[in-house]
N, C-alpha and C positions, 0 to 999 in steps of 0.2 A: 214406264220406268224412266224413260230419258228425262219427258214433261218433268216429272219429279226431282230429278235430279239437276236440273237444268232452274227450276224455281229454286231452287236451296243450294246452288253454286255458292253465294255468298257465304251460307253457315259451313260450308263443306271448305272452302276456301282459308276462312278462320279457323277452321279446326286443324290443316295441313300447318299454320304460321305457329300454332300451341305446340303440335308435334313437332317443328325445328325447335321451338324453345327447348323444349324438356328432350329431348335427343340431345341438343347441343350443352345443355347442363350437364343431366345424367353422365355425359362422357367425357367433360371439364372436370368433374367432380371427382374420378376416380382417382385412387389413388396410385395405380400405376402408371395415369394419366400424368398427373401431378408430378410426377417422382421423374419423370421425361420429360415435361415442358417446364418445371419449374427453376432446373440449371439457365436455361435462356435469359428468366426474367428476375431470377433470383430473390431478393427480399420482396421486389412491385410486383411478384405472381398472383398474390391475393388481393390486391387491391386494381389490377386489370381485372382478374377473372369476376369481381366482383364489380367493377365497370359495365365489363362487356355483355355482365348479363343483365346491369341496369338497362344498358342503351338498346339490346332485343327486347326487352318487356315494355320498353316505353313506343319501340317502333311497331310490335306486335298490337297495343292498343290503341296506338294513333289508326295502325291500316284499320282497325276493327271499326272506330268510327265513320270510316271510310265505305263500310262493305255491311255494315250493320245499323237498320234505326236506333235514333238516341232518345226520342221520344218514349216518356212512361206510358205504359200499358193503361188504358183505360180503370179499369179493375184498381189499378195501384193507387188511384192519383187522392183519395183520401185517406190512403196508409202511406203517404210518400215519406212523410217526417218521420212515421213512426221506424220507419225501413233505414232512413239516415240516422236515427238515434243506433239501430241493429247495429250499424258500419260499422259509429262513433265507437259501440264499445267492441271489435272486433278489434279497430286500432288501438283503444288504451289496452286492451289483453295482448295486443302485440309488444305495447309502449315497455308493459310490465315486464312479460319475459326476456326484453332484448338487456335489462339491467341486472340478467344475470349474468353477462358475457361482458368478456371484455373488448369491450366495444370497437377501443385502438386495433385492437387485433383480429377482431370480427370482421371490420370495415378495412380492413387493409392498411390504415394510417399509419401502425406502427412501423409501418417500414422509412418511416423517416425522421424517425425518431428512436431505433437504435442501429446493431451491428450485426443482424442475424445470420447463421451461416445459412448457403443454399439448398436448406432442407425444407421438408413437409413435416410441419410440428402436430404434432399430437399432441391436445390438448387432455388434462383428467376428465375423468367420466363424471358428470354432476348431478344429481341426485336431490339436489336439495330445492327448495322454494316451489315454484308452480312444477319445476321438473320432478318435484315426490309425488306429484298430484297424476302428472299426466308426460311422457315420452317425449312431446311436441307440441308445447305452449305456441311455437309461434307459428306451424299447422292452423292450433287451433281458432287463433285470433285471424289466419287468414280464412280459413271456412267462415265465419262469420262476416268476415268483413264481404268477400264475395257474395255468399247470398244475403245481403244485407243490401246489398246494392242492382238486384235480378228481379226490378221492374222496367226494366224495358226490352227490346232483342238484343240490344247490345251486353246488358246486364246479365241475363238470364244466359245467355253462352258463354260470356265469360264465366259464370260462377260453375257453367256444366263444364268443360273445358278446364279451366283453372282449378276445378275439384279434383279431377279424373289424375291432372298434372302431378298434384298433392298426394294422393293416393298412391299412385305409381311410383314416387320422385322416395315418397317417405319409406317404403317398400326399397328399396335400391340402397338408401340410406341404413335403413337398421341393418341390410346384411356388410353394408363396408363398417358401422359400428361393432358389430359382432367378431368382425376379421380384428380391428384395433385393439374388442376388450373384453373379446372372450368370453368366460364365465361368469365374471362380472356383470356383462352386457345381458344376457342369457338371463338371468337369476333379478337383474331390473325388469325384461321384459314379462316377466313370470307373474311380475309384484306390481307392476305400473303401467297404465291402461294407457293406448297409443295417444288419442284426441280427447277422449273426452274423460272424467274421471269417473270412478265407480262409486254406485250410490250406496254397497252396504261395504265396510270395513274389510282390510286386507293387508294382512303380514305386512308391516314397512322395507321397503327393499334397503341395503343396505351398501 
């Protein structure tokens, strides 16, 4: 047992730096969270918190090259391209849904560019474009892009890892949506399938 655990120190290692990430979201992202630390930082609160979590995912996949082969898997190395095409379109499916938001205000920019007071804005419930399709367009473009990318050890943990995160993070996500909009929220999730869309026909939610 030790043997084993002791060879897989490194995956067990990266797995503990995914669990800070999505621990340290998951708890950033709340809204009673926000509603306490956002007086501090006032209008720049979304545009730190959306730093902060740039700069953990970027130092989360630095250590992973660190502690993880980068090398393709054998097996993969004459689907390599075809595997980079998977990514490619995981990111335009990201590309797509992030033009349904407002971007300024997504990214946190807007904060320097108007006068907002120290609150936590609620945005309207949206409905429309890929979100009639599916709950989490941009979920879905990240499954893809991860396993799109899980030819090698490094690849292949991050996509089991980074899925697990998604799953979890989205799960935490629809019940603070539900707290925001209610039956509204309830009666989308009834009509419009989380990740992926449904293949035969279904009541348009409204």
């Amino acid at each position: 047992m030790h043997a084993i655990v002791y060879e897989n120190m490194n995956i067990i290692l990266y797995a503990i730096l995914w669990l800070s990430f999505g621990l340290g979201h998951s708890i950033t992202a709340k809204i009673s969270v926000q509603e306490k630390i956002n007086p501090l930082f006032g209008k720049y609160y979304r545009l730190l918190y959306n730093g902060f979590a740039a700069a953990h995912i970027l130092l989360l996949l630095y250590l992973g090259t660190v502690l993880l082969a980068v090398q393709t898997y054998p097996w993969f190395t004459h689907l390599e391209i075809f595997m980079n095409l998977i990514q490619l379109l995981g990111l335009m499916f990201i590309a797509i849904a992030l033009t349904q938001y407002d971007l300024m205000e997504f990214s946190g920019l807007s904060a320097f560019s108007n006068k907002r007071a120290n609150t936590v804005k609620v945005e309207k419930l949206n409905t429309s474009g890929l979100n009639g399709l599916i709950r989490h367009p941009l979920y879905t473009g990240a499954f893809v892009y991860l396993w799109g990318g899980a030819i090698s050890e490094l690849g292949l943990f991050t996509a089991i890892f980074g899925s697990l995160y998604l799953l979890i993070g989205s799960h935490h996500e629809e019940k603070k949506l539900v707290h925001l909009y209610g039956d509204a929220y309830r009666h989308y999730q009834q009509n419009v399938p989380r990740f992926f869309p449904r293949i035969t026909r279904q009541k348009k939610a409204h």
